[in-house]
PDB file of N, H, CA, C and O in Angstrom:
ATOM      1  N   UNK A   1       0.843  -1.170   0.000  1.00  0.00           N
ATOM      2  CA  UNK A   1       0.000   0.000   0.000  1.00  0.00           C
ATOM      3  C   UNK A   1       0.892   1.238   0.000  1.00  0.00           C
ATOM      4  O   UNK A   1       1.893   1.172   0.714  1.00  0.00           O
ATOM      5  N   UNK A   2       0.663   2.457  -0.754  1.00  0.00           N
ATOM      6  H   UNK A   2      -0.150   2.511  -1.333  1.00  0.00           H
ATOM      7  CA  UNK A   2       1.465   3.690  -0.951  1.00  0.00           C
ATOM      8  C   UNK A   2       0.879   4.626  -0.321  1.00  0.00           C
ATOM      9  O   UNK A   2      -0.104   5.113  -0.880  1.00  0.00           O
ATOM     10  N   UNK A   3       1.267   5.145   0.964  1.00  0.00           N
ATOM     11  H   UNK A   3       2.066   4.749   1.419  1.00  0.00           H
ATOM     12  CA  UNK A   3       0.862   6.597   1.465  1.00  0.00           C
ATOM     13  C   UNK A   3       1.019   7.677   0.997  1.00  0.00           C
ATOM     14  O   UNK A   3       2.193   7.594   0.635  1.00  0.00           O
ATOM     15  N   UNK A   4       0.516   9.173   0.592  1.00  0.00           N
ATOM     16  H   UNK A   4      -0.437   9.241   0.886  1.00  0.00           H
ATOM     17  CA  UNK A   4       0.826  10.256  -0.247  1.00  0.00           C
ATOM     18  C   UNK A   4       0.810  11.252   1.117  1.00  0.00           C
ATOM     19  O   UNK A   4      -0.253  11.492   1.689  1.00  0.00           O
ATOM     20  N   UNK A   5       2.084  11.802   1.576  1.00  0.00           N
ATOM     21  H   UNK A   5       2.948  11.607   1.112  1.00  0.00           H
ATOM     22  CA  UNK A   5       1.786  13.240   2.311  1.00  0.00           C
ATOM     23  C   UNK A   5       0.738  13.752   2.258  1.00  0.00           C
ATOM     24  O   UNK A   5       0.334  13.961   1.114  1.00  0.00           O
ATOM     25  N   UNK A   6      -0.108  14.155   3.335  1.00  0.00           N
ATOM     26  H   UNK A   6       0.220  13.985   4.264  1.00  0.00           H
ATOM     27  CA  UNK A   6      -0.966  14.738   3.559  1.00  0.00           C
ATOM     28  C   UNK A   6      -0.682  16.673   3.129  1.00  0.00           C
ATOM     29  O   UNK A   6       0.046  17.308   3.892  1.00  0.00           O
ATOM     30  N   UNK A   7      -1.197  17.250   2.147  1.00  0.00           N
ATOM     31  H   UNK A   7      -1.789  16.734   1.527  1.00  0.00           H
ATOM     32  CA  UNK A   7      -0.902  18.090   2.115  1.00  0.00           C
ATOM     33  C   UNK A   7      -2.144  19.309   2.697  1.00  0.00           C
ATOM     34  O   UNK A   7      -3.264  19.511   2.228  1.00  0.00           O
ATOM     35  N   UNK A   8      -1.426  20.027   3.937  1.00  0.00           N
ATOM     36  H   UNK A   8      -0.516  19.863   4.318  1.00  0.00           H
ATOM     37  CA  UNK A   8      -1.979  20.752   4.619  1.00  0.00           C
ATOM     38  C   UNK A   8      -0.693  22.118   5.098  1.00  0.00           C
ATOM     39  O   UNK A   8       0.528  22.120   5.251  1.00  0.00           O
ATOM     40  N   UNK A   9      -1.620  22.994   5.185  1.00  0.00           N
ATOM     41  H   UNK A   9      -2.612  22.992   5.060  1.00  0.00           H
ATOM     42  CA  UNK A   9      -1.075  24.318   6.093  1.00  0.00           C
ATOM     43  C   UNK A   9      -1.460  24.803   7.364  1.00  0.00           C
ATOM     44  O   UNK A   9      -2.478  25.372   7.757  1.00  0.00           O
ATOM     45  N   UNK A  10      -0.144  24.359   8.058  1.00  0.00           N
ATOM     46  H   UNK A  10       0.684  23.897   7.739  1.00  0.00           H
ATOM     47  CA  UNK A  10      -0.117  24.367   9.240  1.00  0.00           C
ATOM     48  C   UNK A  10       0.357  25.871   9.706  1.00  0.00           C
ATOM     49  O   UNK A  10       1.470  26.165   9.269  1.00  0.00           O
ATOM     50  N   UNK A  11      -0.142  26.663  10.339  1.00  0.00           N
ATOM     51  H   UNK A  11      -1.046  26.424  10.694  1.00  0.00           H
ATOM     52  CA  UNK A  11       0.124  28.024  10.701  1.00  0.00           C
ATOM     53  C   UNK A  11       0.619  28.141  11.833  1.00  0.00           C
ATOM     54  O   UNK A  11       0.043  27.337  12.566  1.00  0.00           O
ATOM     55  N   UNK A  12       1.500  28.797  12.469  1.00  0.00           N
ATOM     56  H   UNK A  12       1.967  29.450  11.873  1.00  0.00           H
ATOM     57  CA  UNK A  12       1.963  28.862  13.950  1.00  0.00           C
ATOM     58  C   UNK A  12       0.753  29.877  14.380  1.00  0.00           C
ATOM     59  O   UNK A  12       0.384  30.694  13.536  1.00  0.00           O
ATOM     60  N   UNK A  13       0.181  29.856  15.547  1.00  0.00           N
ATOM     61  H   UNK A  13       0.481  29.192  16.232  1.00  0.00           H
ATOM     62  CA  UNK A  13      -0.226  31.012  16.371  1.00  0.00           C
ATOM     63  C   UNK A  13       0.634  31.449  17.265  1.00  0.00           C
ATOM     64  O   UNK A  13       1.301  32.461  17.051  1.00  0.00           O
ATOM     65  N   UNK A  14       0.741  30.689  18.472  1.00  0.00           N
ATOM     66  H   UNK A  14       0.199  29.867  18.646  1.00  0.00           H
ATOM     67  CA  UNK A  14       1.495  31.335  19.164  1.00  0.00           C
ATOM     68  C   UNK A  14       2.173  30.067  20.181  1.00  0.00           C
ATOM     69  O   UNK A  14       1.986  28.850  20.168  1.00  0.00           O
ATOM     70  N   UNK A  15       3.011  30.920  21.026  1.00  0.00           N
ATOM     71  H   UNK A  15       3.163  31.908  21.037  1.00  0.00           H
ATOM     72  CA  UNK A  15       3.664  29.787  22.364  1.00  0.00           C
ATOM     73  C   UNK A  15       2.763  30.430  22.993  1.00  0.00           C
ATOM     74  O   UNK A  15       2.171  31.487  22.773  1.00  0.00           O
ATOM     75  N   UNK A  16       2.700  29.002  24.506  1.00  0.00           N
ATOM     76  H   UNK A  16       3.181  28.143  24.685  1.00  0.00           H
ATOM     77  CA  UNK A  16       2.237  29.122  25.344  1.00  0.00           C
ATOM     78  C   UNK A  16       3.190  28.835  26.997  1.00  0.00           C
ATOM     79  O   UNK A  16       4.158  28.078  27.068  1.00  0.00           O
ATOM     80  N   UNK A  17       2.754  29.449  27.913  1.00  0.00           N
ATOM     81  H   UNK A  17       1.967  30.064  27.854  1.00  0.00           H
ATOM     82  CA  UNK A  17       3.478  28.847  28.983  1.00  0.00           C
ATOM     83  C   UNK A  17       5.299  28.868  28.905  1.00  0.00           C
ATOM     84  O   UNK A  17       5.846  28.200  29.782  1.00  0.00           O
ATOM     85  N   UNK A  18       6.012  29.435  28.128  1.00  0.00           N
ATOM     86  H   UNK A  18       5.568  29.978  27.415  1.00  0.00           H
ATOM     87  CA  UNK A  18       7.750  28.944  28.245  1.00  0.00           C
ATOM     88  C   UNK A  18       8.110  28.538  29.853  1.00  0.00           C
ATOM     89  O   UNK A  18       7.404  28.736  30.842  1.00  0.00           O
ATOM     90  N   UNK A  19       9.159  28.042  29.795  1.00  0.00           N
ATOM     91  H   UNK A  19       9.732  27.881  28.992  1.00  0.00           H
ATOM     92  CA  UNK A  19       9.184  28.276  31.373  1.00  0.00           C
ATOM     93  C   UNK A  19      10.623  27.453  31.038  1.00  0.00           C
ATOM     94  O   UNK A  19      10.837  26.485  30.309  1.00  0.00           O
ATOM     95  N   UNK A  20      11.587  28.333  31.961  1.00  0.00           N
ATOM     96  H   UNK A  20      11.413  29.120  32.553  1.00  0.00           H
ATOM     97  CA  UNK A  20      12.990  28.394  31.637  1.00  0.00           C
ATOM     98  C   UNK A  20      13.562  28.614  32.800  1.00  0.00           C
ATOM     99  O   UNK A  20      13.278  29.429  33.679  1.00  0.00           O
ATOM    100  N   UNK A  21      15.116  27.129  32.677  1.00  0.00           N
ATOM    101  H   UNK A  21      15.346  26.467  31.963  1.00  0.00           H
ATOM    102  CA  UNK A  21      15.568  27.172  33.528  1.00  0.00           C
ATOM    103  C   UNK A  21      17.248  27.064  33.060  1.00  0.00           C
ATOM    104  O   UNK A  21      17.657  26.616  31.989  1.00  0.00           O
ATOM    105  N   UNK A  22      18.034  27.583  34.134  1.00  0.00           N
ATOM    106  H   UNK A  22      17.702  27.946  35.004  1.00  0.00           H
ATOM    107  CA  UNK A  22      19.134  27.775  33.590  1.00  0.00           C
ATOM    108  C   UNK A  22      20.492  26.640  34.252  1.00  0.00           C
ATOM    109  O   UNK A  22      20.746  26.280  35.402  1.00  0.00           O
ATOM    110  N   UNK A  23      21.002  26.398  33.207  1.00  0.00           N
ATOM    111  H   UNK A  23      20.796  26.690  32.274  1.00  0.00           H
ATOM    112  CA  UNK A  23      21.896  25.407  33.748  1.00  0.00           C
ATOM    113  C   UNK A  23      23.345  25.757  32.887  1.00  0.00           C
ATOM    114  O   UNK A  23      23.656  25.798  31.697  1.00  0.00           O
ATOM    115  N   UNK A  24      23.913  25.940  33.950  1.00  0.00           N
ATOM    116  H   UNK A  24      23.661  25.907  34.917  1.00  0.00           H
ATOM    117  CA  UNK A  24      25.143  26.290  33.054  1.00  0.00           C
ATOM    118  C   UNK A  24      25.445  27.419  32.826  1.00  0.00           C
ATOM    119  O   UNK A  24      25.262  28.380  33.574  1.00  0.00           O
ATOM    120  N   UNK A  25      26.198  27.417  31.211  1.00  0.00           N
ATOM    121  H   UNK A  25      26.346  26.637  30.604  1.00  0.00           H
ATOM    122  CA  UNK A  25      26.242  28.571  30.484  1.00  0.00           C
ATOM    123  C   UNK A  25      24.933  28.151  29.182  1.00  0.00           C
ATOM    124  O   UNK A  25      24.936  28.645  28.054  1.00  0.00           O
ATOM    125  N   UNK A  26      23.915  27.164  29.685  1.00  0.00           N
ATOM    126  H   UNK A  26      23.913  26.763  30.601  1.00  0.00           H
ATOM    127  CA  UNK A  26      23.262  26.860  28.761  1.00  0.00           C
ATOM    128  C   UNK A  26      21.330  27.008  29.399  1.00  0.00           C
ATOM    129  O   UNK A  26      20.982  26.640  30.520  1.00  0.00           O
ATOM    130  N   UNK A  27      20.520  27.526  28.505  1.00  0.00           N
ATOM    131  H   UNK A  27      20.803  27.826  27.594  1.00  0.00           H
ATOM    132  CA  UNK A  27      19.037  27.564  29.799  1.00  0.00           C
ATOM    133  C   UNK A  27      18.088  26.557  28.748  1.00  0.00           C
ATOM    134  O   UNK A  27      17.983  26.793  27.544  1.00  0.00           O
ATOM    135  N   UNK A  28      17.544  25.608  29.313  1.00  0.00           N
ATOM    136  H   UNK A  28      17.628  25.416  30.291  1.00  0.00           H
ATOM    137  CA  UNK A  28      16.639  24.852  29.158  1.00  0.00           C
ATOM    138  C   UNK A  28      15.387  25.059  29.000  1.00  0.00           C
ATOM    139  O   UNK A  28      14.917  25.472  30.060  1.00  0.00           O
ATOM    140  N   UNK A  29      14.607  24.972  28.181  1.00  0.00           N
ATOM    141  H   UNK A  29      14.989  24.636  27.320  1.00  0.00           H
ATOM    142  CA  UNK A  29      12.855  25.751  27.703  1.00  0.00           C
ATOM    143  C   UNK A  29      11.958  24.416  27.440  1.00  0.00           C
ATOM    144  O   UNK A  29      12.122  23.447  26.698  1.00  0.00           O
ATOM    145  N   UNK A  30      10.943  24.780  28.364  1.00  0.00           N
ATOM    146  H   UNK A  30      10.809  25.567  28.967  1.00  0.00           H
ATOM    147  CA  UNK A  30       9.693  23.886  27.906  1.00  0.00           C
ATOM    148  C   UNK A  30       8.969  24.812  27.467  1.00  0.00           C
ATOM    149  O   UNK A  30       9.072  25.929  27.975  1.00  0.00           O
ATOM    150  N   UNK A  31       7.991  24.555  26.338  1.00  0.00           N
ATOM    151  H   UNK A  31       7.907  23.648  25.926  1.00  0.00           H
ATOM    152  CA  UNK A  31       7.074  25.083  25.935  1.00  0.00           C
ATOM    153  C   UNK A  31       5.938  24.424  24.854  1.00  0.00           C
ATOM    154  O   UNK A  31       5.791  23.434  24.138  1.00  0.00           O
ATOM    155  N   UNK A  32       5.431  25.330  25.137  1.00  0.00           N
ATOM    156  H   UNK A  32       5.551  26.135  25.718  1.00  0.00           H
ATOM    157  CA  UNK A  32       4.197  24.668  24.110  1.00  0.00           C
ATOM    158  C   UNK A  32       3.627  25.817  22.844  1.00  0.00           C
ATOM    159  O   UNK A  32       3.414  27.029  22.885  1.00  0.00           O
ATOM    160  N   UNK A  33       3.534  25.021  21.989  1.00  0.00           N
ATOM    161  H   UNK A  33       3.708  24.037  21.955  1.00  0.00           H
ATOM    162  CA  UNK A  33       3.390  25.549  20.443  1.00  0.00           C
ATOM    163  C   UNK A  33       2.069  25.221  20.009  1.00  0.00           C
ATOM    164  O   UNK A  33       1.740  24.045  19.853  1.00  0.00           O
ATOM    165  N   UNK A  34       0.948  26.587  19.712  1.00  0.00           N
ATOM    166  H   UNK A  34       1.216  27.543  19.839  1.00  0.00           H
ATOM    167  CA  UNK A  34      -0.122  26.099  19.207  1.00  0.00           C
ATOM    168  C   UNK A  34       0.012  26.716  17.400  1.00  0.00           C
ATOM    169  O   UNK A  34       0.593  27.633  16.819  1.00  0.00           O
ATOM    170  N   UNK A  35      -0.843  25.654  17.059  1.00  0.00           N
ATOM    171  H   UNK A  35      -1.314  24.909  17.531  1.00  0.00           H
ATOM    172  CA  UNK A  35      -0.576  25.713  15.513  1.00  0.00           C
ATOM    173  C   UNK A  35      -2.506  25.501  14.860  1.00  0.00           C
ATOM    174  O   UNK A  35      -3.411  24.858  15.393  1.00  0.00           O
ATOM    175  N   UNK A  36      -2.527  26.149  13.847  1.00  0.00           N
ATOM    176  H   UNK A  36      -1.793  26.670  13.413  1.00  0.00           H
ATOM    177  CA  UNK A  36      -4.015  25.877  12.995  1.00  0.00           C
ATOM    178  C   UNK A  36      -3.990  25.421  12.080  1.00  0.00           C
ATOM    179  O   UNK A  36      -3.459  25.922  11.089  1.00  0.00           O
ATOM    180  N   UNK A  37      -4.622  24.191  12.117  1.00  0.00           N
ATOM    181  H   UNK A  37      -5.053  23.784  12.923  1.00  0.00           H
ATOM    182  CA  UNK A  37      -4.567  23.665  10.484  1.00  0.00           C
ATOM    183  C   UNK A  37      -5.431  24.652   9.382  1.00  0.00           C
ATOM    184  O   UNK A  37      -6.627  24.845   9.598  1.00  0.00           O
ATOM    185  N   UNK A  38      -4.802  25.233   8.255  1.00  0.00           N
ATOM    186  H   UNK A  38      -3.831  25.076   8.080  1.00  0.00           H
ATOM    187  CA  UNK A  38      -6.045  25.949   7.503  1.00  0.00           C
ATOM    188  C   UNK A  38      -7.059  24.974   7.099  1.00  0.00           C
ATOM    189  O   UNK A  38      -8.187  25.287   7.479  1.00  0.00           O
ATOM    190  N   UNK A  39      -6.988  23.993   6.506  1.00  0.00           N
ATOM    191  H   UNK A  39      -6.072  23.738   6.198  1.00  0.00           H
ATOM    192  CA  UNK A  39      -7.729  23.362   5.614  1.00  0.00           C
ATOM    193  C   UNK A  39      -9.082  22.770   6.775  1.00  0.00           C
ATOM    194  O   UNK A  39     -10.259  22.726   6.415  1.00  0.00           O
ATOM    195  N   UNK A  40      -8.622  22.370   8.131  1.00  0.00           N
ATOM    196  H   UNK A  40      -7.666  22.406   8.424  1.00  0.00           H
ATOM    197  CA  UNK A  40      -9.469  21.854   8.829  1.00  0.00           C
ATOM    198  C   UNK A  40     -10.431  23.028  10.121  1.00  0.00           C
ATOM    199  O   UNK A  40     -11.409  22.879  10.854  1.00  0.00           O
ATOM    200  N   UNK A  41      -9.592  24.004   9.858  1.00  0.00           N
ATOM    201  H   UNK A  41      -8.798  24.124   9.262  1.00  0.00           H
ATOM    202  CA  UNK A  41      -9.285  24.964  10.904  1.00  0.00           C
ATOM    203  C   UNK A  41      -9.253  24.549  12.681  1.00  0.00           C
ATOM    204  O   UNK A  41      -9.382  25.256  13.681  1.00  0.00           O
ATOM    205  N   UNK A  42      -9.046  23.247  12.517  1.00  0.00           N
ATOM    206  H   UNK A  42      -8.941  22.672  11.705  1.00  0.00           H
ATOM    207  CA  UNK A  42      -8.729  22.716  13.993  1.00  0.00           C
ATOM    208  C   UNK A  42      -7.284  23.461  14.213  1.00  0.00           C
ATOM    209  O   UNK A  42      -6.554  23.889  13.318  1.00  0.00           O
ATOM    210  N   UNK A  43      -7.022  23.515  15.825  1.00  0.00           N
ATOM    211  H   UNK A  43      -7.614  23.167  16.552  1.00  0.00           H
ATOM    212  CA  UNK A  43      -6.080  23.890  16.536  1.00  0.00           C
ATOM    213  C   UNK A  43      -5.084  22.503  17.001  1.00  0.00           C
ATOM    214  O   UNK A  43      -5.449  21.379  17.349  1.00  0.00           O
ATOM    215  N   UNK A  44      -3.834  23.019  16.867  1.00  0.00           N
ATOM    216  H   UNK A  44      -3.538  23.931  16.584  1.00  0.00           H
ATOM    217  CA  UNK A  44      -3.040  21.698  17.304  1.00  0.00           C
ATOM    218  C   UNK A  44      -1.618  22.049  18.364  1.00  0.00           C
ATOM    219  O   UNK A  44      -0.839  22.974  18.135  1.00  0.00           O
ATOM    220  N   UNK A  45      -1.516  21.234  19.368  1.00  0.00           N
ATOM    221  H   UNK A  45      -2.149  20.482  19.554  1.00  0.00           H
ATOM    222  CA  UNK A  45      -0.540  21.863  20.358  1.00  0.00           C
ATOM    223  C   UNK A  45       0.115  21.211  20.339  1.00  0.00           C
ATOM    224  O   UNK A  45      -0.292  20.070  20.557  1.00  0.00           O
ATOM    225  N   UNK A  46       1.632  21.392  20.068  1.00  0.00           N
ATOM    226  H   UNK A  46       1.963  22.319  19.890  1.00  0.00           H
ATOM    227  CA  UNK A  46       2.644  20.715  20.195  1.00  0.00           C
ATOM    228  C   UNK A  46       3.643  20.812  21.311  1.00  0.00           C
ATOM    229  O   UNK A  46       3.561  22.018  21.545  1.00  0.00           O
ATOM    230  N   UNK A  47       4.585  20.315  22.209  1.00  0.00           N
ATOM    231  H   UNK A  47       4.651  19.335  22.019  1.00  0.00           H
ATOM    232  CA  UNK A  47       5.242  20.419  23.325  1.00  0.00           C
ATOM    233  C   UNK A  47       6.694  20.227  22.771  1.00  0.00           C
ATOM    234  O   UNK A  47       6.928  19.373  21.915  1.00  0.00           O
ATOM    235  N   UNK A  48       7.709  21.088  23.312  1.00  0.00           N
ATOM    236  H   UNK A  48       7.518  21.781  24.008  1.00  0.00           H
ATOM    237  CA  UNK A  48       8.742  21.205  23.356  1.00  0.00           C
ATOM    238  C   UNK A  48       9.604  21.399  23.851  1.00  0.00           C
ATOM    239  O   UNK A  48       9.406  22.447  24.465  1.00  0.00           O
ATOM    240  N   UNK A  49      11.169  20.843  24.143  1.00  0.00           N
ATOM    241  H   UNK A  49      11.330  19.992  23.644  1.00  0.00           H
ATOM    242  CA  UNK A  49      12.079  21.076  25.191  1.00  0.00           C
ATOM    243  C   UNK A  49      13.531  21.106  24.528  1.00  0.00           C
ATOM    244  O   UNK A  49      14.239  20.258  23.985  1.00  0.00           O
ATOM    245  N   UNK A  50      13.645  22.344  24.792  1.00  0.00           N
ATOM    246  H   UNK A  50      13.070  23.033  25.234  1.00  0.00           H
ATOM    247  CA  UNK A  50      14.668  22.598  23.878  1.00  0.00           C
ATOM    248  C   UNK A  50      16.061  22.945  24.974  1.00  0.00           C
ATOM    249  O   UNK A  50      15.918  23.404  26.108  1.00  0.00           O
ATOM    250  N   UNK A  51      17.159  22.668  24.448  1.00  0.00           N
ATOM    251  H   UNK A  51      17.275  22.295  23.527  1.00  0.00           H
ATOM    252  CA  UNK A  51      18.241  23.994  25.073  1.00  0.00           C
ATOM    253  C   UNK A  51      18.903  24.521  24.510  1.00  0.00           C
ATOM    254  O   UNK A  51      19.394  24.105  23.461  1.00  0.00           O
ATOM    255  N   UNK A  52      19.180  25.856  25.146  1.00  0.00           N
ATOM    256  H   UNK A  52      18.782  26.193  25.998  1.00  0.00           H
ATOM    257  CA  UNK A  52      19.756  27.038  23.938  1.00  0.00           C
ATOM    258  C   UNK A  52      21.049  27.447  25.105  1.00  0.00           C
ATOM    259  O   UNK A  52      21.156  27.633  26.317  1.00  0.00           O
ATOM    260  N   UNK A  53      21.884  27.447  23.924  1.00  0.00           N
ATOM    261  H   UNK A  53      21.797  27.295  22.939  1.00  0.00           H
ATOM    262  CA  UNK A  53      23.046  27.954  24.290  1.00  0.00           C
ATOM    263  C   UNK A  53      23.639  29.592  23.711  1.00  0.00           C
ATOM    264  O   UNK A  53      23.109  30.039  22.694  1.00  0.00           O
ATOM    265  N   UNK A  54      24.416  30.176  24.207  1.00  0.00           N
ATOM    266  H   UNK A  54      24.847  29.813  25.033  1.00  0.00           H
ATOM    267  CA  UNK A  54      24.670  31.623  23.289  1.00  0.00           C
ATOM    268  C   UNK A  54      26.178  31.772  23.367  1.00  0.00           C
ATOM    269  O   UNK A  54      26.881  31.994  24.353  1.00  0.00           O
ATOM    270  N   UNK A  55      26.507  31.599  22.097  1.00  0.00           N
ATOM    271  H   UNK A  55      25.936  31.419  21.296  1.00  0.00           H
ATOM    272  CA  UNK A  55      27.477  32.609  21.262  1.00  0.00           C
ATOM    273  C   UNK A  55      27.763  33.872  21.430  1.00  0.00           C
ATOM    274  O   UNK A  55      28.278  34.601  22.278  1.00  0.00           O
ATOM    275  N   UNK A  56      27.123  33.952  20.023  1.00  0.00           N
ATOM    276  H   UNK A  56      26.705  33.359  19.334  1.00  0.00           H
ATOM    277  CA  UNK A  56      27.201  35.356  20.014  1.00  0.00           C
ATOM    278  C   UNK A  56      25.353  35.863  19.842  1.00  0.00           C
ATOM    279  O   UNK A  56      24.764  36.940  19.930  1.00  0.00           O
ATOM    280  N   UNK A  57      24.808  34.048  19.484  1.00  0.00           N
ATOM    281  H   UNK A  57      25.286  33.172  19.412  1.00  0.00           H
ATOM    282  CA  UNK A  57      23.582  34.576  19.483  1.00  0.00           C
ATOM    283  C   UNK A  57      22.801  33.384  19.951  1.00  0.00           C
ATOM    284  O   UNK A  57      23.567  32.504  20.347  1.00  0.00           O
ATOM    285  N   UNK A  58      21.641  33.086  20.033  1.00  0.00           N
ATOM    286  H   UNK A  58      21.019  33.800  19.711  1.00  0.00           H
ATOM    287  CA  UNK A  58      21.096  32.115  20.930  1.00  0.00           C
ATOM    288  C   UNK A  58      21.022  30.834  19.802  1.00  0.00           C
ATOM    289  O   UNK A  58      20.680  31.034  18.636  1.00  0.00           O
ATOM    290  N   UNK A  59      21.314  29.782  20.214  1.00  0.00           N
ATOM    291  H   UNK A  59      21.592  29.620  21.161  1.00  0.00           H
ATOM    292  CA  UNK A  59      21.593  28.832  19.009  1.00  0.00           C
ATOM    293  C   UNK A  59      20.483  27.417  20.388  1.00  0.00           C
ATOM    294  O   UNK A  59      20.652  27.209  21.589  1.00  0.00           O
ATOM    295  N   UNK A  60      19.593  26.878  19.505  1.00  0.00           N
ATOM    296  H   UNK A  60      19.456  27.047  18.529  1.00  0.00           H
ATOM    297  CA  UNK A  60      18.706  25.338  19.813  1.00  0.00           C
ATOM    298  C   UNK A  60      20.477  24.527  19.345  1.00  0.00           C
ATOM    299  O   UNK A  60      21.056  24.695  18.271  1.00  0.00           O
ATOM    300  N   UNK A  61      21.032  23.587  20.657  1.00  0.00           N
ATOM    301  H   UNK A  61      20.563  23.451  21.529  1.00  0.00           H
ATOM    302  CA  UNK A  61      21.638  23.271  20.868  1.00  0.00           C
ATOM    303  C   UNK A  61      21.356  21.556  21.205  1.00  0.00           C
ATOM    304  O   UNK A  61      22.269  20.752  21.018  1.00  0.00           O
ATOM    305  N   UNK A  62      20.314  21.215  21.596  1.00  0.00           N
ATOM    306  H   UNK A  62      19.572  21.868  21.748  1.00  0.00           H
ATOM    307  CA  UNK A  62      19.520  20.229  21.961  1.00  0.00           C
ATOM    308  C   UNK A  62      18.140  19.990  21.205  1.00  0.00           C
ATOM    309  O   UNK A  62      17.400  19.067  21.548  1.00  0.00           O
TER     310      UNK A  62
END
């Protein structure tokens, strides 16, 4: 059986909640990402945990 990508546009709205902690010379971020599908116009939340480190500029390191 052959699956075809679902083709949809996914829009960012906005973050929700960040919440940041620092370790190091490096700070750790949870957050949450809401997104709209156009085609369905449902809302979709995604969760994330990132860490950012800085240079000279903030670089997703993790």
């Amino acid at each position: 059986m052959l699956y075809h990508p679902l083709k949809r546009i996914i829009r960012f709205l906005n973050s929700l909640n960040p919440v940041f902690q620092e370790q190091d010379n490096q700070v750790k971020v949870w957050v949450t990402v809401k997104y709209l599908d156009e085609t369905t116009k449902a809302t979709q939340l995604s969760q994330y945990e990132l860490i950012l480190e800085k240079n000279t500029n903030w670089m997703i390191v993790e």
